[in-house]
N, C-alpha and C positions, 0 to 999 in steps of 0.2 A: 504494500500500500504506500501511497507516496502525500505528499501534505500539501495541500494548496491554500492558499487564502485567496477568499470571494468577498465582495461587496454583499448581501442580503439586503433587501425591500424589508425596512421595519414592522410594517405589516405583519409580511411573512413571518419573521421572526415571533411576533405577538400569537400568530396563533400555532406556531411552533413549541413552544411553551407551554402554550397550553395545552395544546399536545400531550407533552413532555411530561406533565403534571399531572395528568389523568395516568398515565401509561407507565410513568416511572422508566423510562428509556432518556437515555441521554440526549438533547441534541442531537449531538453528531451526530450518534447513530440514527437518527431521524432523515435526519440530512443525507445521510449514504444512502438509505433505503431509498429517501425520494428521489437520488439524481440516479441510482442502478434502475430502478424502475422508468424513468422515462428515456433513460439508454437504452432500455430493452424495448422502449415504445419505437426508438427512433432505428432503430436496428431493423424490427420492423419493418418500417414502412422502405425499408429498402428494397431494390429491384432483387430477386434469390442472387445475381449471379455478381453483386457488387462486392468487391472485397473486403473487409473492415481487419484493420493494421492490429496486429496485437490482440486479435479476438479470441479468447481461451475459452476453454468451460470453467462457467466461474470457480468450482473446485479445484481443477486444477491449477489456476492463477493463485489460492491462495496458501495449497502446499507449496508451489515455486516459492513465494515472498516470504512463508514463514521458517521456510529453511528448517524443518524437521530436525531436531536431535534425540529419537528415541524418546519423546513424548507422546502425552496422549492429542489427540487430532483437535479431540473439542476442546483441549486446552489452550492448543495454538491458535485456533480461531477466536477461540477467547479474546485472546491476548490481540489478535492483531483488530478485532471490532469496539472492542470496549476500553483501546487506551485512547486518552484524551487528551 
């Protein structure tokens, strides 16, 4: 997983939160859920035979990045969605 920082519409933010607050989920993780879902929206809408760079199955994109060392799977996925 890699870090970016974005501008957010405060708005958004506000009812992100509240989100947040009902759900007990972080942010972030809020925030990944929604921009991997509209990734998969815009993936989508593409022609079948159009390439997309770097396209994994999400599992296996997140054993690559978490570089397994004889841990448990759910622990690494843990670790790479819930640090903040």
């Amino acid at each position: 997983m890699k870090r970016y920082q974005i501008y957010l519409n405060p708005q958004s933010v506000k009812m992100i939160d509240t989100f947040q607050k009902e759900s007990k989920l972080s942010r972030s993780l809020i925030i990944r859920l929604a921009i991997d879902s509209l990734a998969q929206n815009l993936i989508a809408a593409l022609p079948e035979k159009t390439p997309i760079p770097g396209a994994l199955d999400p599992l296996v994109g997140l054993l690559r990045d978490a570089k397994l060392e004889k841990r448990d799977i759910v622990e690494s996925i843990d670790d790479i969605y819930l640090k903040d």
